[in-house]
N, CA, C and O atoms as a GROMACS GRO file, in nm:
protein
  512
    1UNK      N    1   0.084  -0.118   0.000
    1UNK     CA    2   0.000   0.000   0.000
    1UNK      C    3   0.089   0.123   0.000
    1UNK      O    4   0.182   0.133   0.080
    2UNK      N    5   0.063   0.208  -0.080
    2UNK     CA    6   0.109   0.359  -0.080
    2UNK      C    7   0.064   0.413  -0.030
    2UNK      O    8  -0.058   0.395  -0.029
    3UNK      N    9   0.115   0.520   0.049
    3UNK     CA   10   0.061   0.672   0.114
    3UNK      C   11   0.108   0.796  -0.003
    3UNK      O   12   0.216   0.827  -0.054
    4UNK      N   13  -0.016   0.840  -0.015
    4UNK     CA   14   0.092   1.004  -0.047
    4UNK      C   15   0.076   1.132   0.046
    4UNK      O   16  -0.037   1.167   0.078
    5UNK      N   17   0.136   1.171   0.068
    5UNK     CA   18   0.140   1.315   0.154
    5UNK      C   19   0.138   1.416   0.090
    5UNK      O   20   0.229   1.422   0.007
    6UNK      N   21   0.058   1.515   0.096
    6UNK     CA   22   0.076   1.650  -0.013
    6UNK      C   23   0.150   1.682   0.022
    6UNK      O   24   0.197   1.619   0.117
    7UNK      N   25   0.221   1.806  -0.025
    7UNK     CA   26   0.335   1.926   0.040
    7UNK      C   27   0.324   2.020   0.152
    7UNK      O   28   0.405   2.054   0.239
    8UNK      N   29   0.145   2.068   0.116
    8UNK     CA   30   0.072   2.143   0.236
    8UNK      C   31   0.087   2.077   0.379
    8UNK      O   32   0.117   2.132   0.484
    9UNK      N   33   0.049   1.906   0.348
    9UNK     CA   34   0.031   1.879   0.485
    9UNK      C   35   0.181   1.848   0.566
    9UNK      O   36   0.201   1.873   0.685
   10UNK      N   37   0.310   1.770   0.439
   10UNK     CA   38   0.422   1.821   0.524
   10UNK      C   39   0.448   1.903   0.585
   10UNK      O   40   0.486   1.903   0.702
   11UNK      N   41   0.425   2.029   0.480
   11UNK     CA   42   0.466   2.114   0.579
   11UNK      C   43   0.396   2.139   0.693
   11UNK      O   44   0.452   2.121   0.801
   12UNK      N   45   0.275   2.179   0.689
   12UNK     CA   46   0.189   2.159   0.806
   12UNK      C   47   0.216   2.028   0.946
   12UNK      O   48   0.159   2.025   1.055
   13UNK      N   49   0.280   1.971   0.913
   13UNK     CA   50   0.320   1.858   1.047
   13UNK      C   51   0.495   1.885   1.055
   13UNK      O   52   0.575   1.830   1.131
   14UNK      N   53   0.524   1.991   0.948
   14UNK     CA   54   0.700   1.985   1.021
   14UNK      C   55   0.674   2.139   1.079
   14UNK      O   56   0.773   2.175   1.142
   15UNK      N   57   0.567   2.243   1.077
   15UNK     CA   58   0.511   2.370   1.133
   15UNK      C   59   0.445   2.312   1.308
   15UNK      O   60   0.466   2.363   1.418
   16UNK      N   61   0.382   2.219   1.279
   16UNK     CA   62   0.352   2.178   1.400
   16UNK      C   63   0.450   2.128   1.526
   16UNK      O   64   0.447   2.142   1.649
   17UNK      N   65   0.518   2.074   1.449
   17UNK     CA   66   0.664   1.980   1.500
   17UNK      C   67   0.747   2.061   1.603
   17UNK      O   68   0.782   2.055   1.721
   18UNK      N   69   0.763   2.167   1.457
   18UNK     CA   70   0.890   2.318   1.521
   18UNK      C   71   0.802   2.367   1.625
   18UNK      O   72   0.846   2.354   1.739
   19UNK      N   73   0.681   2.425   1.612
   19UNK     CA   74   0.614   2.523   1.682
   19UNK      C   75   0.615   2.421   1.819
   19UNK      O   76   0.602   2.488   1.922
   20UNK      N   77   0.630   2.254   1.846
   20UNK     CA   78   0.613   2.216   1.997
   20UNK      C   79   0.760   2.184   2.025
   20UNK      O   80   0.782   2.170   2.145
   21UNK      N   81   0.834   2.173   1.970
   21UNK     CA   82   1.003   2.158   2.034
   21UNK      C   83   1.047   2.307   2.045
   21UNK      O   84   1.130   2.327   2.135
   22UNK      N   85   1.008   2.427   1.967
   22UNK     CA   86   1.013   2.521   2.037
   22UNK      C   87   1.001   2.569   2.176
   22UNK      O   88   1.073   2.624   2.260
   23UNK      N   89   0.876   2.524   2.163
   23UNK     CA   90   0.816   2.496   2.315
   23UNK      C   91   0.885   2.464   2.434
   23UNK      O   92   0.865   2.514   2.545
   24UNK      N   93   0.986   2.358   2.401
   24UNK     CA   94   1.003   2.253   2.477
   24UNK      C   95   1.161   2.307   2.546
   24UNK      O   96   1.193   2.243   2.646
   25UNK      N   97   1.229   2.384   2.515
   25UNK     CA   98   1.358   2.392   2.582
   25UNK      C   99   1.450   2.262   2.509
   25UNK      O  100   1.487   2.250   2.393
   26UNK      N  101   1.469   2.169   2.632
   26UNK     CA  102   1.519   2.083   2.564
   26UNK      C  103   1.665   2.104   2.546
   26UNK      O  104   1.732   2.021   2.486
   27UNK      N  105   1.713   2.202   2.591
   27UNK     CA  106   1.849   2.227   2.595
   27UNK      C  107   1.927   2.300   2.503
   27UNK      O  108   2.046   2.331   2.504
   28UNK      N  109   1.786   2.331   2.381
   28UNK     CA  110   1.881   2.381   2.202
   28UNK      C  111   1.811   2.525   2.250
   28UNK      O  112   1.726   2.552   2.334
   29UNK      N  113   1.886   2.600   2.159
   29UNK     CA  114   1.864   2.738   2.190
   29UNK      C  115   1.734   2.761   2.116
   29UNK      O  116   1.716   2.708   2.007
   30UNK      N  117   1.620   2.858   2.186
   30UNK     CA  118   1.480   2.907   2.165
   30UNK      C  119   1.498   3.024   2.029
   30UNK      O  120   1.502   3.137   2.078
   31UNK      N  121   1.507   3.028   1.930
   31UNK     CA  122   1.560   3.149   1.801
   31UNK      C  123   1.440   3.179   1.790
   31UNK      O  124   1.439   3.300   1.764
   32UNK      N  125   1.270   3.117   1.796
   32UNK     CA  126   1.154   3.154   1.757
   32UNK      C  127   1.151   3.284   1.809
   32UNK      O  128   1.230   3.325   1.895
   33UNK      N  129   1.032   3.372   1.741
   33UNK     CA  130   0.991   3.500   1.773
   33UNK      C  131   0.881   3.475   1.819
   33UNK      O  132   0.818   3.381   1.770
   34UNK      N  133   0.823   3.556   1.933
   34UNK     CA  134   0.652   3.551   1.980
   34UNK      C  135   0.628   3.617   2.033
   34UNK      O  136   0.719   3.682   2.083
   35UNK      N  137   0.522   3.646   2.056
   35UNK     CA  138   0.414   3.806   2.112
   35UNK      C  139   0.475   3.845   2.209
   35UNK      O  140   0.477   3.775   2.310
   36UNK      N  141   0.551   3.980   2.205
   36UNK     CA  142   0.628   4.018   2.374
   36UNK      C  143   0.786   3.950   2.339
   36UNK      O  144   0.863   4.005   2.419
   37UNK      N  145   0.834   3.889   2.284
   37UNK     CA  146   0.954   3.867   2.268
   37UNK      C  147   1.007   3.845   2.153
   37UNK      O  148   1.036   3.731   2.116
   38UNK      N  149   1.030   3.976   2.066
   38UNK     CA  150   1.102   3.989   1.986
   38UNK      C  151   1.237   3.959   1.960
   38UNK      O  152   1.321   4.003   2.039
   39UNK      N  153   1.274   3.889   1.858
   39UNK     CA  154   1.412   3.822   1.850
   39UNK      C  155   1.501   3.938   1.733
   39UNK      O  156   1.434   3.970   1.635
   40UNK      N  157   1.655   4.004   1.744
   40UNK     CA  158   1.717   4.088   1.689
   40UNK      C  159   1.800   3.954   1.552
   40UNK      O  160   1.833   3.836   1.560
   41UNK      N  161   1.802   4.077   1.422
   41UNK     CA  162   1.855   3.984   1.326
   41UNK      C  163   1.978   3.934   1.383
   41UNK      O  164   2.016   3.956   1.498
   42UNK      N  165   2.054   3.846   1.271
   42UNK     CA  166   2.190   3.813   1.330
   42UNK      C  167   2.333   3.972   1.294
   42UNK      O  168   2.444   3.994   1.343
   43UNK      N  169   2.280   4.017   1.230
   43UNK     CA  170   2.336   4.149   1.196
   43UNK      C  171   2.320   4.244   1.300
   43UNK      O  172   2.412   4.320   1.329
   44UNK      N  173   2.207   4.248   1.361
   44UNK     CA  174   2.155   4.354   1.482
   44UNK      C  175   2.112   4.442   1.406
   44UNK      O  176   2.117   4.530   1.492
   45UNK      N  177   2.080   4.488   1.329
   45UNK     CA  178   2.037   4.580   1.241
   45UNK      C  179   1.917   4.595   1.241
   45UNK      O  180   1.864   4.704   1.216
   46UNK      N  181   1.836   4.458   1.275
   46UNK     CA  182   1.682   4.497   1.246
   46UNK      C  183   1.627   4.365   1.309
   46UNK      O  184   1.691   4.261   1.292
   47UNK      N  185   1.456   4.365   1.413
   47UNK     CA  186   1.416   4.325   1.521
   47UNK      C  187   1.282   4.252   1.451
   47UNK      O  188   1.204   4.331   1.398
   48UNK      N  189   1.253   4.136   1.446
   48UNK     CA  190   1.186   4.055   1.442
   48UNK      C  191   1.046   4.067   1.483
   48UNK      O  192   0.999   3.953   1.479
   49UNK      N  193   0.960   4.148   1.519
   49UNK     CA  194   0.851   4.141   1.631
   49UNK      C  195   0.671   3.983   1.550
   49UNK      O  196   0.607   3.944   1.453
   50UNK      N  197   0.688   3.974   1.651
   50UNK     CA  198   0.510   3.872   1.620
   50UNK      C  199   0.430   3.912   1.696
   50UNK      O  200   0.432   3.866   1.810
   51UNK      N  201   0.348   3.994   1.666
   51UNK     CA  202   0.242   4.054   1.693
   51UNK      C  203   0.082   3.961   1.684
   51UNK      O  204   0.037   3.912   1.580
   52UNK      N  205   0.025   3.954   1.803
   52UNK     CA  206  -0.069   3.849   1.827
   52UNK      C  207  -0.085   3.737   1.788
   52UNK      O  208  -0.199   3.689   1.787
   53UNK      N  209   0.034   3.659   1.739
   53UNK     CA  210   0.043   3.544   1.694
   53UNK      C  211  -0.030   3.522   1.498
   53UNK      O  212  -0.028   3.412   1.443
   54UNK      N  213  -0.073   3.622   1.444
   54UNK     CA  214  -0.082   3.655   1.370
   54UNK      C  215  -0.001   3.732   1.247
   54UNK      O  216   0.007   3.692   1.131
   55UNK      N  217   0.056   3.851   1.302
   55UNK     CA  218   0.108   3.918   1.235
   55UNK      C  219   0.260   3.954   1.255
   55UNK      O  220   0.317   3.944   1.364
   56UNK      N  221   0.325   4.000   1.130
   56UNK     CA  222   0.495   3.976   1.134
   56UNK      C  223   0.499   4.090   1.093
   56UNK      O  224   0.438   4.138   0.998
   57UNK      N  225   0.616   4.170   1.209
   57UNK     CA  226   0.692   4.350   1.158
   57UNK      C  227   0.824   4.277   1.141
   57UNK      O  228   0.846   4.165   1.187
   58UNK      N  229   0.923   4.362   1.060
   58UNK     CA  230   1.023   4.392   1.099
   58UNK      C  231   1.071   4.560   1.143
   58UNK      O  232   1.010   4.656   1.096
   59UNK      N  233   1.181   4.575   1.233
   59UNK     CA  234   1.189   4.679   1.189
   59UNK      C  235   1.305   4.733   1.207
   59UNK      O  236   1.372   4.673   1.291
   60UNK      N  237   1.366   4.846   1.151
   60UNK     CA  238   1.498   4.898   1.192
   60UNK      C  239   1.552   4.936   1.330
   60UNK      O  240   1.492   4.940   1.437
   61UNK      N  241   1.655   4.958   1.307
   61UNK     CA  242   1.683   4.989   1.488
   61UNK      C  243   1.636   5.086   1.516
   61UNK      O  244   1.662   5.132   1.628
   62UNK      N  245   1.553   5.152   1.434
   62UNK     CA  246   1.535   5.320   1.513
   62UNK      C  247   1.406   5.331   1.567
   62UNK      O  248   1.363   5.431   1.624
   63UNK      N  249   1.308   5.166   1.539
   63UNK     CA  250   1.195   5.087   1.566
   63UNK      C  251   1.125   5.126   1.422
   63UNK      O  252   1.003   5.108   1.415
   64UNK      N  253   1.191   5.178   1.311
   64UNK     CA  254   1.041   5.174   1.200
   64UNK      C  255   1.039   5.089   1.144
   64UNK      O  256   1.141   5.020   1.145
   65UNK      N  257   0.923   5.045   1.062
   65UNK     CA  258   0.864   4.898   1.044
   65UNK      C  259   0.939   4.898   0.890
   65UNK      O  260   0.911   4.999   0.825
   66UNK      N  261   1.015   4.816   0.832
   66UNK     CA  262   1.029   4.811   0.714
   66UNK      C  263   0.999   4.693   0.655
   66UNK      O  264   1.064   4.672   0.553
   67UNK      N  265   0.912   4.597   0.688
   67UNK     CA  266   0.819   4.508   0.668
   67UNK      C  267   0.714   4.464   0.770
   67UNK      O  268   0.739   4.442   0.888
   68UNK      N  269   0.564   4.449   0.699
   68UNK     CA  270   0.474   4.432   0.794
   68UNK      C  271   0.376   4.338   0.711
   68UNK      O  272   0.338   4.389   0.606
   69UNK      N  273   0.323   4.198   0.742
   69UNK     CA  274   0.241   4.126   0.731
   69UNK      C  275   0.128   4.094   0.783
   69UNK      O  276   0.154   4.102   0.903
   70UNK      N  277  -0.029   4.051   0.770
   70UNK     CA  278  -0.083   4.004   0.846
   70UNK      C  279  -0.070   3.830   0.797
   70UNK      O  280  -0.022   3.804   0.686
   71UNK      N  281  -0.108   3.740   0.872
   71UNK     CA  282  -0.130   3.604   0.826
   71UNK      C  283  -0.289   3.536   0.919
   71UNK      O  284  -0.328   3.435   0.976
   72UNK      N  285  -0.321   3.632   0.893
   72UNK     CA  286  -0.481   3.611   1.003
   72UNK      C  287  -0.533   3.517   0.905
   72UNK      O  288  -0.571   3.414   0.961
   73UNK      N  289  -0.551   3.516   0.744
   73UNK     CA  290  -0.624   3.475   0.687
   73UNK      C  291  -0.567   3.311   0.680
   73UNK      O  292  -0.642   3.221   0.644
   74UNK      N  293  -0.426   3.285   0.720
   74UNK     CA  294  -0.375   3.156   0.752
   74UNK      C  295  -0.407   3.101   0.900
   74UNK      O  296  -0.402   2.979   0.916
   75UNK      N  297  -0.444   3.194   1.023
   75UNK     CA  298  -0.418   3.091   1.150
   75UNK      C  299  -0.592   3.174   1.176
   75UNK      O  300  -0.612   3.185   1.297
   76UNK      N  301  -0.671   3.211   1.120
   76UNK     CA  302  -0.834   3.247   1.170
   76UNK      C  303  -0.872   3.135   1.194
   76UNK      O  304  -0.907   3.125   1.312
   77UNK      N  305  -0.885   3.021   1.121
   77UNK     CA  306  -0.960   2.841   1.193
   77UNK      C  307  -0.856   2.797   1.228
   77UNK      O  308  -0.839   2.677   1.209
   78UNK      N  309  -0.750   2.874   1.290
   78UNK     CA  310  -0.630   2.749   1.416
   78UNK      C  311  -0.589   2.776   1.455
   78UNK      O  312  -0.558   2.894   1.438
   79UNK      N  313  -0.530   2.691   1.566
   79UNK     CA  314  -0.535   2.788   1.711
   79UNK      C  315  -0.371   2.768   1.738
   79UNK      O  316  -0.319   2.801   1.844
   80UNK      N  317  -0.288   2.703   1.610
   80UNK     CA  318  -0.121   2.662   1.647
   80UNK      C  319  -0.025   2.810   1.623
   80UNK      O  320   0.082   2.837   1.677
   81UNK      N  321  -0.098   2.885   1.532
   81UNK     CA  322  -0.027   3.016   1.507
   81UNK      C  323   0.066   2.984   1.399
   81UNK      O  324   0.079   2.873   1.347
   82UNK      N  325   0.137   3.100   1.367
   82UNK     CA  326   0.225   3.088   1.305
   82UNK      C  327   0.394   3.029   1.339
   82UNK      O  328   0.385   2.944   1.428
   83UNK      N  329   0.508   3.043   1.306
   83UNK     CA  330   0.632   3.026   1.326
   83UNK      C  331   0.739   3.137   1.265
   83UNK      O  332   0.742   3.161   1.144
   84UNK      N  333   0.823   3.199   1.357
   84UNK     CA  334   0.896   3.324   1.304
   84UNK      C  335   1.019   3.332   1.364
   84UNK      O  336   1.046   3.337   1.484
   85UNK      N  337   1.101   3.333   1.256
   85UNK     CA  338   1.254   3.245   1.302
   85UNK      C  339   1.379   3.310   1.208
   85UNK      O  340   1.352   3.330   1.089
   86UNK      N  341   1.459   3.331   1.238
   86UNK     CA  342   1.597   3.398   1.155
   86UNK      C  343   1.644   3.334   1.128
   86UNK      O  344   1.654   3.249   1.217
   87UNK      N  345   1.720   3.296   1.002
   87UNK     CA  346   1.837   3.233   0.998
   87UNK      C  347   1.968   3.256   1.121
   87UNK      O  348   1.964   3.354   1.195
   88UNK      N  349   2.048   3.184   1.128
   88UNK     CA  350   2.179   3.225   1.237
   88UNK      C  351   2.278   3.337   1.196
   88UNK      O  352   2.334   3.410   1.278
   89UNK      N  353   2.295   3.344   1.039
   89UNK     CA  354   2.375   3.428   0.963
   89UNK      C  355   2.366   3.520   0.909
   89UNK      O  356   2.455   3.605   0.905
   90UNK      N  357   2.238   3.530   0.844
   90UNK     CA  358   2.199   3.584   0.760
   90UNK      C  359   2.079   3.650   0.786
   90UNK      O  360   1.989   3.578   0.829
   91UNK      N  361   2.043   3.816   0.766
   91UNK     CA  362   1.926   3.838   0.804
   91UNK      C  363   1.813   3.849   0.698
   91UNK      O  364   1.782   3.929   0.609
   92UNK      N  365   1.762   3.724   0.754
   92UNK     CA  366   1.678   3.599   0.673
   92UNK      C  367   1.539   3.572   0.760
   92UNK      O  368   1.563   3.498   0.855
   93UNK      N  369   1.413   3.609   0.752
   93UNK     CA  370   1.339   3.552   0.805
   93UNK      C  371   1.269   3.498   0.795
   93UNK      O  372   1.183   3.541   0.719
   94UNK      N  373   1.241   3.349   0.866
   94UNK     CA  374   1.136   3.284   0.807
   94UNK      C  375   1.001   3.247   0.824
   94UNK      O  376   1.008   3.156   0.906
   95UNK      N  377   0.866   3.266   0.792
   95UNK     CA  378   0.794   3.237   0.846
   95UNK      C  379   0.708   3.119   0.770
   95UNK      O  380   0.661   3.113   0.657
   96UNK      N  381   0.709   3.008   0.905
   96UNK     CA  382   0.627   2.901   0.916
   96UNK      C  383   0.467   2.899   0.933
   96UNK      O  384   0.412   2.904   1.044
   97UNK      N  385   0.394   2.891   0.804
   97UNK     CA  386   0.279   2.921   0.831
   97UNK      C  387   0.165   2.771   0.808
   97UNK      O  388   0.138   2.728   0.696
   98UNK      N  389   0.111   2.709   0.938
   98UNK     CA  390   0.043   2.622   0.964
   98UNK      C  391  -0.048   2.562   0.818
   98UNK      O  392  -0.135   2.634   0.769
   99UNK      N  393  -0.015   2.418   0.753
   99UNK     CA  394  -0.119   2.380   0.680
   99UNK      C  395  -0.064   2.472   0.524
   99UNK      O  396  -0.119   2.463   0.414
  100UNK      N  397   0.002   2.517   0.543
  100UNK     CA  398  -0.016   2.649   0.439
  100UNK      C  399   0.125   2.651   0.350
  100UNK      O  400   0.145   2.587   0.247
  101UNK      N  401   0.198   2.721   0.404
  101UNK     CA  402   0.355   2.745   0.345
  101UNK      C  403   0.432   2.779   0.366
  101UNK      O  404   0.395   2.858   0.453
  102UNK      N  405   0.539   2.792   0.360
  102UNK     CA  406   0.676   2.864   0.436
  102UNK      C  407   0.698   3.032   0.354
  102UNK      O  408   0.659   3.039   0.238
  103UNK      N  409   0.757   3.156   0.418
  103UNK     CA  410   0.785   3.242   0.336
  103UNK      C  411   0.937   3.308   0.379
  103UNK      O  412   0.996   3.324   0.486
  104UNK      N  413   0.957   3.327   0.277
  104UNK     CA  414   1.143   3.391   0.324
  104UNK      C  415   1.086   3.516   0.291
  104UNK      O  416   1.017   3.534   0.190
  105UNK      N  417   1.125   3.635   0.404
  105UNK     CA  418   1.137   3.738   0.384
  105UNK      C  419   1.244   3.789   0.451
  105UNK      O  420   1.290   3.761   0.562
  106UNK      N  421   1.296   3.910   0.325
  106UNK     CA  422   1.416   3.958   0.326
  106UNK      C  423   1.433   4.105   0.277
  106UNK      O  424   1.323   4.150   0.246
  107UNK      N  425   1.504   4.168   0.264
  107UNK     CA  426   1.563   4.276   0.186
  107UNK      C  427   1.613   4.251   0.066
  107UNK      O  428   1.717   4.191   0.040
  108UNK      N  429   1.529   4.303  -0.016
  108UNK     CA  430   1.592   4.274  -0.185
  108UNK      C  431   1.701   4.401  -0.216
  108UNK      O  432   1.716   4.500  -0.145
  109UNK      N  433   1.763   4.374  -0.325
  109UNK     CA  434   1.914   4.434  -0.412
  109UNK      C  435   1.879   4.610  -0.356
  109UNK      O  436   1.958   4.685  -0.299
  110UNK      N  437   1.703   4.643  -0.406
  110UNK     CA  438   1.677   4.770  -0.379
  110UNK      C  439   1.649   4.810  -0.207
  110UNK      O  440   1.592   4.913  -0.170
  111UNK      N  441   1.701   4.704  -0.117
  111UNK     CA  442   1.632   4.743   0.046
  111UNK      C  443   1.527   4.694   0.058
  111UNK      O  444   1.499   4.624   0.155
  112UNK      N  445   1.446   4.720  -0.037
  112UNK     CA  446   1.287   4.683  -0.014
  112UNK      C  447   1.241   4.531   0.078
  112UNK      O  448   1.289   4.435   0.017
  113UNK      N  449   1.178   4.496   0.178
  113UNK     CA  450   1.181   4.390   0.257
  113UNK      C  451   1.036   4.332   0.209
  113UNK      O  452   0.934   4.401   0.212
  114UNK      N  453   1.040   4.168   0.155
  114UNK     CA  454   0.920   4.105   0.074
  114UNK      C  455   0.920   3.984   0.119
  114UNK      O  456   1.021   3.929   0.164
  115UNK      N  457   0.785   3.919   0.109
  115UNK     CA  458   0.806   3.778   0.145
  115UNK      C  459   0.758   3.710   0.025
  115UNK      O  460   0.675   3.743  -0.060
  116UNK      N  461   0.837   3.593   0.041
  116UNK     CA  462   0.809   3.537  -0.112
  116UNK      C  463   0.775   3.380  -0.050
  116UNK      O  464   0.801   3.355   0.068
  117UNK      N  465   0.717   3.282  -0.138
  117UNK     CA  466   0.691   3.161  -0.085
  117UNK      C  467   0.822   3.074  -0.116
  117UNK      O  468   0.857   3.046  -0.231
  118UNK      N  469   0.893   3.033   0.002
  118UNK     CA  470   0.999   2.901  -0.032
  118UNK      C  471   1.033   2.784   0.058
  118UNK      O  472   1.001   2.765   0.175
  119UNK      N  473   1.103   2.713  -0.023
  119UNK     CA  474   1.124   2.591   0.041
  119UNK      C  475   1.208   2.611   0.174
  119UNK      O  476   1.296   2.698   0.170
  120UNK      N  477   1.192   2.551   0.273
  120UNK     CA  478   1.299   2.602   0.438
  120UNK      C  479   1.357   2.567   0.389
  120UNK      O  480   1.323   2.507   0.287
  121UNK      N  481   1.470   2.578   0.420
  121UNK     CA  482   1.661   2.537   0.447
  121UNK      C  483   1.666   2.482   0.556
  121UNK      O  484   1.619   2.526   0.661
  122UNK      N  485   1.729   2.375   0.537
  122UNK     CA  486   1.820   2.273   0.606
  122UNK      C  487   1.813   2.349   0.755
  122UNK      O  488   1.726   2.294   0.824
  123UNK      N  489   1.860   2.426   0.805
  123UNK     CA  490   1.893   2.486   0.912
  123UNK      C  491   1.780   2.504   0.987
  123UNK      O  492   1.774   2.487   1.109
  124UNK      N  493   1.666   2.546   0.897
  124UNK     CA  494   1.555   2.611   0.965
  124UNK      C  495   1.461   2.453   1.007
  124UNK      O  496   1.399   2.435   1.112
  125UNK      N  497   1.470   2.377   0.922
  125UNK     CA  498   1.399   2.196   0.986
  125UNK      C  499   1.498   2.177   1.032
  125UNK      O  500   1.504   2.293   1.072
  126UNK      N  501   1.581   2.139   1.064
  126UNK     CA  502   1.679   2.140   1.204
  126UNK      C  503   1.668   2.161   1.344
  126UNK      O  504   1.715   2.088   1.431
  127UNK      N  505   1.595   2.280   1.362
  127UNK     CA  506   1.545   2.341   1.454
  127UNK      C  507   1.462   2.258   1.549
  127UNK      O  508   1.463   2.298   1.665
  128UNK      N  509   1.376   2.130   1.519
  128UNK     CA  510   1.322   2.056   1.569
  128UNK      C  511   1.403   1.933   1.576
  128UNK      O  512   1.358   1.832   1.631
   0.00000   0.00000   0.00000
């Protein structure tokens, strides 16, 4: 007998995965972002915030927002939230969005900060 797994629901059970070993301590370092505890890039340059478990700022050090998302229309029927996480090197952020998709957002060639849909990196499924 075969199984197939869509892509949605992988990801959706490796979003679930991260979001409870996050949780968990466990001894590996906590990199997630969440409501009230904003995580700084690896550059220091610019601050991560997750705003009601919904929504993703970034912003410069001087606190202005130079990217702002909502993802309500991804976590409105669920109650796991999203996932919001930096790369270690690179200021790279990623967000893990339940059932749904992963998005890298970044600063493009012009500054401009966008999220685009992509596959995680190695580093970021690691994390669990």
């Amino acid at each position: 007998m075969t199984h197939r797994i869509s892509r949605s629901g992988t990801v959706a059970a490796l979003v679930a995965l991260l979001l409870v070993l996050s949780g968990c301590g466990g001894g590996r370092e906590d990199r997630f972002v969440r409501p009230g505890e904003p995580r700084e890039s690896p550059s220091g340059n610019f601050v991560a915030h997750a705003e009601n478990g919904s929504e993703v700022r970034v912003t410069d050090r001087d606190g202005g927002d130079v990217f702002r998302k909502s993802y309500e229309y991804a976590t409105s029927s669920r109650a796991d939230g999203i996932g919001v996480v930096w790369l270690s090197e690179v200021d790279q952020l990623w967000v893990l969005v339940p059932g749904d998709t992963s998005e890298r957002v970044e600063a493009g060639p012009d500054g401009v900060w966008t999220a685009v849909e992509a596959e995680l990196p190695g580093e970021i499924t690691r994390l669990g």
